[in-house]
N, C-alpha and C positions, 0 to 999 in steps of 0.2 A: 199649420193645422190640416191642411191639404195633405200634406205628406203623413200624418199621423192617420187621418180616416182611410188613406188608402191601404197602409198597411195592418189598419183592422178588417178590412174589407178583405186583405189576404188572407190573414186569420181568420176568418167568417169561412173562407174558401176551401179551408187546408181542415177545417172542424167538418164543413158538408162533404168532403173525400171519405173523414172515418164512417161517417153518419150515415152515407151511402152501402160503403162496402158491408158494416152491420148488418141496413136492412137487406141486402142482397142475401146476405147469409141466414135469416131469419125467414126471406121467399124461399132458399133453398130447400131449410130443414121443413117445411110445410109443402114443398114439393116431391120432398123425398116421401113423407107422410102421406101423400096422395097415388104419386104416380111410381109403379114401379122401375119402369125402364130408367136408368139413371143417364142413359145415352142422351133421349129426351128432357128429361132434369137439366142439363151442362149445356146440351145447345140452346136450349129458354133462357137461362140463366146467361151466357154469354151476348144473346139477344138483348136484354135488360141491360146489360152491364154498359154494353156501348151504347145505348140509348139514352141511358140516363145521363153518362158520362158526357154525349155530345150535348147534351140537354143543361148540363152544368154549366159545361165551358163558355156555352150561348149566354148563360146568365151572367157567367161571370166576369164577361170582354163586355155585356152590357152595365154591370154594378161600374167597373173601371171605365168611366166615362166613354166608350166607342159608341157610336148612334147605331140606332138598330135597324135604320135604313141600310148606311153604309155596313153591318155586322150582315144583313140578309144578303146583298149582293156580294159582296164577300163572298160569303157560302155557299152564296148558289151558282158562281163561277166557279169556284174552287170542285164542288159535287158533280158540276156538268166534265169539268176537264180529267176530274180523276175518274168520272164515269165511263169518257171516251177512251182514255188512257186505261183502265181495268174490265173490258166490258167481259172478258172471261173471267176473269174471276168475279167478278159480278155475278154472271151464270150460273157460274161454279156456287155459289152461296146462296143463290135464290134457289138453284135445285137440290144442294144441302136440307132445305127449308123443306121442303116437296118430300125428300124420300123421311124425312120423319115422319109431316104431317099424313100422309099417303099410308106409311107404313109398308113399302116396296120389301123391305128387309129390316131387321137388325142385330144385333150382335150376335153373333156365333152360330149364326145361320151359313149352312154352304149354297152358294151364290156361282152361277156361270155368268159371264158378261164378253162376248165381244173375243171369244174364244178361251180368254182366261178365268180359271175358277181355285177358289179357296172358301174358308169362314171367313167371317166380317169378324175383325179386330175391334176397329174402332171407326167410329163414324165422325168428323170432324166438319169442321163450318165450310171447309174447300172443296175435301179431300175426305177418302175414305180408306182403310189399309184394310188389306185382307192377307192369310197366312194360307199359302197354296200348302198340299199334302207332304209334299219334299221339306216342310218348313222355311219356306220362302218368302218374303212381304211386298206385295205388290201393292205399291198407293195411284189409285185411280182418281182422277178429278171427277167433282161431282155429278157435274154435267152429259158423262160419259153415258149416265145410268139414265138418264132422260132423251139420248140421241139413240140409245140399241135396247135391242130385247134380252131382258133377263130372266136368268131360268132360277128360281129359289128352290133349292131341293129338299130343305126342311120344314116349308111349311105341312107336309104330312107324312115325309120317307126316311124317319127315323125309327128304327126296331129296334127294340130290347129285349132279352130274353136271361132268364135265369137258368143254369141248370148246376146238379146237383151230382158228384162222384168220390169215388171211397179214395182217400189221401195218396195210397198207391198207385191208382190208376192213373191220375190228375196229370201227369208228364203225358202219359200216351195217348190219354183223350183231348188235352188240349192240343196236340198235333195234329189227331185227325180233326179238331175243329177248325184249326185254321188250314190245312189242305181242302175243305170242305168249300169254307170262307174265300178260298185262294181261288179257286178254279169258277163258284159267280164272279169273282173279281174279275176275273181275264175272259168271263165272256161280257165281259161289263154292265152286268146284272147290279152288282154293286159297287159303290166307288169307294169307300173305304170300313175299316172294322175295328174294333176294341175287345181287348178281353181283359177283364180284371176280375182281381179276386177279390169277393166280398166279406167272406169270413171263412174259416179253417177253423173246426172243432178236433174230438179227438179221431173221429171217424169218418169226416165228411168234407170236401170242398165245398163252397159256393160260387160259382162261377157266373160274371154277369155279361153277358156279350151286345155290343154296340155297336149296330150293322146301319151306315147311310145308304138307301136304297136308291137307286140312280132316276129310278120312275116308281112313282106314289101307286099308280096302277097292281103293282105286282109284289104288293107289300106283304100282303096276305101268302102270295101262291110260293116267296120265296123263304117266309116263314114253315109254311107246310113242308116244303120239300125239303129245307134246309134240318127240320125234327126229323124226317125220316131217314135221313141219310145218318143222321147222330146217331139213331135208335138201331138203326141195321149193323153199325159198326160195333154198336154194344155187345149189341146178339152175338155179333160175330165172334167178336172178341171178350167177349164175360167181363165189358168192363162197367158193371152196376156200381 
């Protein structure tokens, strides 16, 4: 008889597993519904996951007769030695915790830290990856970001600009934009740029350019200068 309730007792266990991952999935869709950063969403959710999950297993080592004297000390030796044993990563996951709740950065933001700089890829429960300009991934431990000073260059040094040229001219004005583009780059006015085409009609380009500005200060005076030099080269050149 013993043998038969224990293995309902499994079955009681192996049902709260589905029953779990459900409601998990039912916080998510309700989180996604709330909160937009999905970066946020996944680190909550992973939070919960192992929560509940250790929360299970307590119950379920107590359903199968283990006393919950002996299950606490158990655990609380087990939590102390893997605490001593992981206390960076520990670190690492408590200041994971911080740069969400903080809001230090997040995704595809460009980020300096400790010399090295890229976007934020992905923000992760340890670790974070970022994609330097060369296309490169460097993954940082979390903790890096709570021991040095970081420079977030998007939270206001991102410029956009639309501009508009006759289909003909479109090769020879996008050259002089990016020799324009090229020469604040190399005085390191700006640290990187984008040009894409928006739309092409029968007579027109649309042109959108995406300039990271290196300091938020000088966002304005390098949009100024950076139209005037476009519009001189028009003149010059009659390329309306």
């Amino acid at each position: 008889m013993k043998i038969f309730l224990n293995i309902f007792k499994i079955f009681i266990i192996m049902i709260s597993i589905l029953f779990l991952q459900y409601i998990l999935l039912i916080i998510k869709k309700m989180l996604d519904n709330k909160i937009e950063d999905k970066t946020v969403n996944n680190f909550l959710i992973l939070l919960m996951r192992y929560f509940l999950y250790i929360l299970l297993i307590t119950l379920a080592l107590e359903s199968l007769s283990f006393k919950s004297s002996s299950l606490i000390a158990m655990t609380s030796t087990l939590i102390i030695t893997i605490g001593l044993g992981l206390k960076n990563t520990l670190s690492n996951l408590a200041s994971g915790i911080l740069i969400i709740l903080l809001e230090l950065f997040k995704k595809d933001d460009y980020i300096e830290i400790d010399k090295m700089s890229g976007f934020v890829k992905n923000i992760k429960i340890f670790t974070t990856d970022i994609i330097t300009l060369d296309k490169n991934i460097i993954t940082i431990p979390n903790n890096k970001f709570l021991n040095n000073s970081i420079i977030n260059f998007l939270k206001f040094s991102q410029l956009e600009i639309k501009i508009y040229t006759k289909n003909e001219n479109f090769i020879e004005y996008k050259k002089n934009i990016i020799s324009i583009l090229n020469k604040f780059k190399n005085k390191k006015k700006i640290i990187s740029f984008d040009l894409i085409i928006e739309e092409i009609n029968i007579n027109y380009t649309e042109l959108k350019i995406k300039i990271l500005i290196a300091n938020a200060y000088d966002k304005e005076k390098i949009k100024s200068i950076f139209l005037n030099k476009i519009l001189l080269k028009i003149n010059n050149k009659n390329l309306v």
